[in-house]
C-alpha positions as CSV (number, residue, x, y, z in Angstrom):
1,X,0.0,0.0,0.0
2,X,3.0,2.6,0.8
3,X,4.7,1.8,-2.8
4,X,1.5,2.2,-4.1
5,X,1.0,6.1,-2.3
6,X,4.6,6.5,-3.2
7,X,4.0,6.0,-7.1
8,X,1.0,8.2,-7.0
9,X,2.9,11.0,-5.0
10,X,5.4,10.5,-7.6
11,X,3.2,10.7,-10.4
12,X,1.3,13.4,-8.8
13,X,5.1,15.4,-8.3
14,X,5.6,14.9,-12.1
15,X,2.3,16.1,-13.2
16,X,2.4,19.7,-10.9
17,X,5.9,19.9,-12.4
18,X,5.1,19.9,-16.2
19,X,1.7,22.2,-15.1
20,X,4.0,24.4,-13.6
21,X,6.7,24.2,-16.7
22,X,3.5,24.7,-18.8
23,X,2.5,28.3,-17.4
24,X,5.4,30.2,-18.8
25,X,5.3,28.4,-22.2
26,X,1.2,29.2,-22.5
27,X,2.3,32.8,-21.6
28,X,5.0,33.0,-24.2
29,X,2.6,31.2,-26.7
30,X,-0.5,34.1,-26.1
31,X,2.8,36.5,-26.5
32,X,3.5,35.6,-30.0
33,X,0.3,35.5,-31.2
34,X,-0.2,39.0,-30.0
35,X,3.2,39.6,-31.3
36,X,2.5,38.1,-34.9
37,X,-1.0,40.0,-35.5
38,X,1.1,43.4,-34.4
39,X,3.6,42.5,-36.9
40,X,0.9,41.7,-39.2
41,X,-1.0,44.5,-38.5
42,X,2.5,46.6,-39.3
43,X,2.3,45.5,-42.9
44,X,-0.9,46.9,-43.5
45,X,-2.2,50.6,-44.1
46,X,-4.4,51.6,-41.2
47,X,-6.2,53.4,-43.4
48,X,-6.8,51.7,-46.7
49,X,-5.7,47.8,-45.2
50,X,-3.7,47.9,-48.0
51,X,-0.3,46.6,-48.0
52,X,2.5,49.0,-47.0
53,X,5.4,49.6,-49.2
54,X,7.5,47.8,-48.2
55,X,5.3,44.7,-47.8
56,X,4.0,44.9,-51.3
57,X,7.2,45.2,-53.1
58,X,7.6,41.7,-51.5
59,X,4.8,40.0,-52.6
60,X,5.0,41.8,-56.3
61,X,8.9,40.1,-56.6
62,X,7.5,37.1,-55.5
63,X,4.7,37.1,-58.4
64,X,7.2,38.9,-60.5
65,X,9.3,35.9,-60.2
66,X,6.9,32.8,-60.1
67,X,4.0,34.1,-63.2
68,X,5.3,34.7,-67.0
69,X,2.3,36.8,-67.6
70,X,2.2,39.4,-64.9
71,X,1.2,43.2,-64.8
72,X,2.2,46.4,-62.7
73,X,-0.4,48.5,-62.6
74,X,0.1,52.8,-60.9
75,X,-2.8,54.0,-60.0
76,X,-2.4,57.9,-59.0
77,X,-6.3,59.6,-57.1
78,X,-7.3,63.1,-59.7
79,X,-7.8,66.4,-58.0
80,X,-7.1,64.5,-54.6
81,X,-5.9,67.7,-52.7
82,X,-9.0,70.2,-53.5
83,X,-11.7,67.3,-52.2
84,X,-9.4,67.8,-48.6
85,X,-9.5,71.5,-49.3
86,X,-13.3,71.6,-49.9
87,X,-14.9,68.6,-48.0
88,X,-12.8,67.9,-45.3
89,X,-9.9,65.1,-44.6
90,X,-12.4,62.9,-43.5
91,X,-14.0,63.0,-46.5
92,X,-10.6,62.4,-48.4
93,X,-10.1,59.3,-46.1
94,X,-13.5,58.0,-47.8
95,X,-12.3,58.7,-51.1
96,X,-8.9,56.8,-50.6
97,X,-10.5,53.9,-48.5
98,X,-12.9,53.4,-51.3
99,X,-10.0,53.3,-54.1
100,X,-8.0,50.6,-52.1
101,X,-11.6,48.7,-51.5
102,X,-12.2,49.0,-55.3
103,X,-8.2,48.4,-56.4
104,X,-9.0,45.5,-54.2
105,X,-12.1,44.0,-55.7
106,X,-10.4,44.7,-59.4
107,X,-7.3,42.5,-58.7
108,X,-8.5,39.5,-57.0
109,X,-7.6,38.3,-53.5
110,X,-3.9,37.0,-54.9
111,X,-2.4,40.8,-56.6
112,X,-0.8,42.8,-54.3
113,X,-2.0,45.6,-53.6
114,X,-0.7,48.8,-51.8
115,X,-0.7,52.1,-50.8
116,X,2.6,54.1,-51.5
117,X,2.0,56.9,-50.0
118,X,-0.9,59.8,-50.3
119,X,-3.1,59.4,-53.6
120,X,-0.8,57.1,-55.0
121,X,-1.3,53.0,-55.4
122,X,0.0,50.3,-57.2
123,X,-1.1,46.6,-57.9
124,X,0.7,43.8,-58.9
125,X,-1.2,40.8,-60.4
126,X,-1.1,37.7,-62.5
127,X,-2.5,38.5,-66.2
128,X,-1.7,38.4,-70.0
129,X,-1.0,41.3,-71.6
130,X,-4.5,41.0,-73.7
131,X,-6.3,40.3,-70.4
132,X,-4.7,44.0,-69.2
133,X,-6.2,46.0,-72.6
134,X,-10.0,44.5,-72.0
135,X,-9.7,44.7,-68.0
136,X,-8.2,48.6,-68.2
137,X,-10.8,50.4,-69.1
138,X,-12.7,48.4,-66.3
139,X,-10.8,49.7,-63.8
140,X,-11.4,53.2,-64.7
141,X,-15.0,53.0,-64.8
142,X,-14.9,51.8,-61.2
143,X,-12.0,54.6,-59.8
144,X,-14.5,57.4,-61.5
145,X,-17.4,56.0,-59.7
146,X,-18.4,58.5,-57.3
147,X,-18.0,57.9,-53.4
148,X,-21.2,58.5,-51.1
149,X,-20.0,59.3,-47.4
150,X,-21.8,58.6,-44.7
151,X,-23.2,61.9,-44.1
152,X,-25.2,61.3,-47.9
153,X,-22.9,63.3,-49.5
154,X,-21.6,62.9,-52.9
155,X,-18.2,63.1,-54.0
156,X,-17.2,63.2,-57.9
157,X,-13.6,61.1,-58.1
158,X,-11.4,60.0,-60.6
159,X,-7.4,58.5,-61.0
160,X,-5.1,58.2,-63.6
161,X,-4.1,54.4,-64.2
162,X,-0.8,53.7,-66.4
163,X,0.5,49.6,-66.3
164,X,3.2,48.1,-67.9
165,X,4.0,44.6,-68.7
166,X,7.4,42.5,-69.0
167,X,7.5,42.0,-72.6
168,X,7.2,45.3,-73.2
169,X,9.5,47.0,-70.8
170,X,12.0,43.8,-71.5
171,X,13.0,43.3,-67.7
172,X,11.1,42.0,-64.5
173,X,12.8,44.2,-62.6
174,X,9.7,45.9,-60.5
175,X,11.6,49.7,-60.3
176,X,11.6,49.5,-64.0
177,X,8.3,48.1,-64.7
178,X,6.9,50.9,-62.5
179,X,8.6,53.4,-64.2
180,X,7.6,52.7,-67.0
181,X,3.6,52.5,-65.4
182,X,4.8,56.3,-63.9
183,X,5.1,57.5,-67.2
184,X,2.4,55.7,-69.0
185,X,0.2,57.4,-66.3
186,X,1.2,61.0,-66.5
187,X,0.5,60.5,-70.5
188,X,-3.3,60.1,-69.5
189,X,-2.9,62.5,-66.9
190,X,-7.2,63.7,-66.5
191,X,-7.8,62.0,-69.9
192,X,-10.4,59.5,-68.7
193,X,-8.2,56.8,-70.4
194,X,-5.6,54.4,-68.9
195,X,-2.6,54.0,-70.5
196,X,-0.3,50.9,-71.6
197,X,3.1,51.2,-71.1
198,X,5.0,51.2,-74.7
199,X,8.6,51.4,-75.5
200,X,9.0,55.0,-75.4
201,X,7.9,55.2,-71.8
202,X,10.9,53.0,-70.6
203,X,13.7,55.5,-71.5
204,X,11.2,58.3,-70.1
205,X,13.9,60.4,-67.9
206,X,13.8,59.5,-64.1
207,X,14.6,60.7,-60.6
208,X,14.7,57.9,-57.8
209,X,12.8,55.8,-59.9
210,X,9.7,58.0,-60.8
211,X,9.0,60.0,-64.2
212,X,11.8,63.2,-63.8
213,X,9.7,66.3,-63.0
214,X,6.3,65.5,-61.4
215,X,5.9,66.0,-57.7
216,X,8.6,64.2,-55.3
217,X,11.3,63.3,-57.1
218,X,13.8,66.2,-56.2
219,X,13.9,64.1,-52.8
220,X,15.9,60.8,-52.3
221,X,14.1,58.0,-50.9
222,X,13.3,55.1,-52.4
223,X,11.4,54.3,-55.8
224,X,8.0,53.6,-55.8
């Protein structure tokens, strides 16, 4: 009977050991779940959700690299500044939110899609070239759909949208395919129209990256 209450004291030792071992590892475990959603949370635009620079140039290598027929598409908001000047940031918040929901909704749940900074966005995505000519003009229509707030309000928007492909710009080098999109866009600057990257737009003049004289690139940082 005594070997027997020894085994279970034993036993029972062993078990309040390995409960006890167990509290610090459950804590550590809550820790880096909390840790990982902060660091995910970090990667994404508090704004828009989009992804944030840095984040998105990931994934866009990545499908750079994996997909032959792939497309970078710049998407820059029109007249941006006078709906802050004239309605209110918070109604310029609405406008950009509803561009990144819409950017979103265009490029499937596998692009990757981010904010850049400001009014400007950019999408990576898997898609042939002829895919990218019908799907375009798409993409406008829904960018020049107007945004209701939720005040009834109605705000007129629009963006200019230039994309280039690969086999165009003959490198899969993301800076180059973007500046190539940078220039493509500022050709349809307020046309209505988006605009294809062609040959001439990838020996367009740069700064840092971005198309030489518009806004920004007189300051180092990093391309876009």
């Amino acid at each position: 009977m005594d070997s027997v209450l020894r085994t279970q004291a034993r036993f029972g030792q062993r078990a309040l050991l390995l409960t006890t071992a167990a509290v610090p590892l459950t804590g550590w475990a809550v820790h880096a779940v909390a840790l990982h959603k902060r660091l995910a949370a970090t990667r994404r635009d508090p704004l828009t959700g989009l992804l944030r620079r840095d984040s998105y140039t990931a994934r866009a290598r990545r499908l750079l690299t994996r997909h032959d027929d792939v497309a970078v598409v710049l998407v820059d908001q029109d007249h941006f500044k006078a709906v802050n000047d004239t309605m209110g940031h918070a109604a310029g918040d609405a406008v950009l939110a509803a561009t990144a929901a819409r950017l979103t909704a265009w490029a499937g749940p596998r692009a990757s899609v981010g904010r850049l900074g400001g009014d400007e966005f950019a999408v990576v995505l898997k898609l042939s070239a002829g895919r990218l000519e019908q799907r375009l003009p798409q993409l406008v229509r829904m960018l020049h759909t107007p945004v209701v707030l939720d005040d009834g309000r109605t705000i007129d928007v629009g963006a200019s949208v230039g994309a280039a492909t690969p086999h165009v710009v003959g490198s899969r080098d993301l800076s180059l395919l973007q500046r190539a999109a940078d220039a493509a866009l500022y050709d349809g600057k307020h046309t209505g129209q988006a605009i294809l990257a062609a040959r001439q737009h990838v020996t367009v003049p740069s700064i840092n990256g971005r198309r030489a004289g518009r806004p920004g690139t007189s300051v180092w940082g990093r391309a876009a």
